[in-house]
C-alpha positions in Angstrom: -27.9 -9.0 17.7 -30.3 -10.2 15.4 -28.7 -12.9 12.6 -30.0 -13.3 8.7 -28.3 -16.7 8.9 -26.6 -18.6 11.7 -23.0 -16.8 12.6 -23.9 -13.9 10.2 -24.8 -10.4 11.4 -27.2 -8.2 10.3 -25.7 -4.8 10.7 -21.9 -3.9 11.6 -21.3 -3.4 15.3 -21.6 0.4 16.7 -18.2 1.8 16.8 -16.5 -0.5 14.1 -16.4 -0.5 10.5 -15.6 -2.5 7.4 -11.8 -2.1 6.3 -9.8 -4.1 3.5 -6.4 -4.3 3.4 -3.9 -3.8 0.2 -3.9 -7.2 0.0 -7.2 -7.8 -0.1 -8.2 -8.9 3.6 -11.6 -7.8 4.7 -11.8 -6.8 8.2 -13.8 -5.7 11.1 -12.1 -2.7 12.4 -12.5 -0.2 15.3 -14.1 3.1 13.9 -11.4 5.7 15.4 -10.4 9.3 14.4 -8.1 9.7 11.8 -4.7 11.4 12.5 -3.4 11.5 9.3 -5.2 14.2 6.7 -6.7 12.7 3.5 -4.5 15.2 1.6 -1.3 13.9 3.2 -2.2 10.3 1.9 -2.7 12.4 -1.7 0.4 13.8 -1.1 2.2 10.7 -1.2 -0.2 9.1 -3.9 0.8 11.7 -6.4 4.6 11.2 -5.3 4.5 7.2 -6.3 2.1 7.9 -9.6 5.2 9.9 -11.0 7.1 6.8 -10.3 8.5 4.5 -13.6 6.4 1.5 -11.5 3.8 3.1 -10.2 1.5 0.7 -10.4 3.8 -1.8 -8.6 2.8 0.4 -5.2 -0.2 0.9 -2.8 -0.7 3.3 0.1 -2.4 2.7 3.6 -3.0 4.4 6.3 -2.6 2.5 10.2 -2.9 4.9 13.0 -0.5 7.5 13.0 1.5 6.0 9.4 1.4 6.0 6.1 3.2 3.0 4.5 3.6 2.7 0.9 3.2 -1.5 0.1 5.4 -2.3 -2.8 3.8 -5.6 -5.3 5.7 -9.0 -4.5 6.7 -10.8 -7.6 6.8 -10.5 -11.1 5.3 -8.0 -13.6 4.6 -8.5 -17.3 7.8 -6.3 -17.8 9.6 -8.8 -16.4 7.5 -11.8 -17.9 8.2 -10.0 -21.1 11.6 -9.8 -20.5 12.1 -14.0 -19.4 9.7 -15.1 -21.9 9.5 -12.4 -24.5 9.8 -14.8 -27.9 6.8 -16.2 -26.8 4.7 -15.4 -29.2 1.4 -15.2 -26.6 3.7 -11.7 -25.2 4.3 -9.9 -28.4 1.0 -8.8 -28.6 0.1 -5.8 -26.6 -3.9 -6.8 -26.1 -2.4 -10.1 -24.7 0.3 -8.3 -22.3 -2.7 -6.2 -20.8 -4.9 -9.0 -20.1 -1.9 -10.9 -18.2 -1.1 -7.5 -16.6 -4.7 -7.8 -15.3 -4.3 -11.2 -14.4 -1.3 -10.4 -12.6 -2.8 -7.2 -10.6 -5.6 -9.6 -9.8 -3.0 -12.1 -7.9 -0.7 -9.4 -6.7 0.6 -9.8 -3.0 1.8 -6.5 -1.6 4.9 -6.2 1.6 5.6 -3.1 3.3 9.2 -1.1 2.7 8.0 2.7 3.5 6.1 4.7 6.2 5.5 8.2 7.3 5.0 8.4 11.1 3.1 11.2 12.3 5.4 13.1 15.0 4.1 16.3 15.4 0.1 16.8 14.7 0.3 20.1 15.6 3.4 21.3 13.0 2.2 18.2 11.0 5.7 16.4 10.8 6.5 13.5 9.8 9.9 11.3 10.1 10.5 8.6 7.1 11.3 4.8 7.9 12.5 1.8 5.4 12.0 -1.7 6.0 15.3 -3.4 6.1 16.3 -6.6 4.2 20.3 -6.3 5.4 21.4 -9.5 7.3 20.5 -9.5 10.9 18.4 -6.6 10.6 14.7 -7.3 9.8 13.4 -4.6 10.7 12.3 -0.5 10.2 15.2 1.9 9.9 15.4 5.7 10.2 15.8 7.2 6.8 16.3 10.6 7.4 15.4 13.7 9.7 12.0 14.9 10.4 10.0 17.2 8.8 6.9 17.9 5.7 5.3 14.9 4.3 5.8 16.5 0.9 9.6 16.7 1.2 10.0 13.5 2.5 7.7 11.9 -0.1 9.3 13.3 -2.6 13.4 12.3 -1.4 
């Protein structure tokens, strides 16, 4: 494959494509079929918008899964709330140019998926990521059944 400068393709590889994670990471991915429907991924979008911190979450798709990313960290809420007789945070111009800042910077872990179980029926089962003591790990949440409902508990 020809290179415009030494290491450095020219075109992206037959079969792959470009993918960036929530986080930021570029990658060079295996172009496969998607299993999950783009209004599934909606589905859960619209869920997390209604959310008081919506903005503190991002959705993916891997394979069969949707996982919902929740932000690492602080937000200018809780900036405001530790530092709020700083003078610099009363203003609200001020807070939404840190809040940019802090989107910007923002590091994102995963605590929710939706895994595919049935494409035919189009279930899905719910797992959380677990913090408790020994257990570091994804947990059933729940039974199987529509994205929607599941989303929305």
């Amino acid at each position: 494959m020809p290179a415009t400068q030494e290491g450095s393709p020219d075109q992206i590889p037959e079969g792959y494509k470009i993918s960036e994670s929530v986080n930021g990471v570029v990658s060079l991915v295996k172009d496969r079929p998607q299993l999950i429907l783009p209004q599934e991924v909606v589905s859960v979008e619209t869920v997390l918008a209604r959310h008081p911190k919506g903005r503190d979450y991002r959705v993916a798709v891997q394979k069969n899964q949707i996982v919902v990313y929740e932000r690492l960290g602080p937000d200018i809420d809780a900036l405001s709330t530790i530092f709020g007789k700083i003078s610099a945070l009363q203003s609200d111009a001020m807070k939404m140019r840190l809040q940019e800042q802090l989107d910007k910077m923002a590091r994102f872990s995963p605590i929710l998926r939706f895994i595919l179980v049935d494409p035919e029926e189009r279930k899905f089962y719910a797992e959380r990521w677990s913090y408790m003591g020994d257990i570091n790990d994804w947990i059933d949440i729940g039974e199987s059944g529509k994205l929607e409902k599941l989303a929305r508990d």
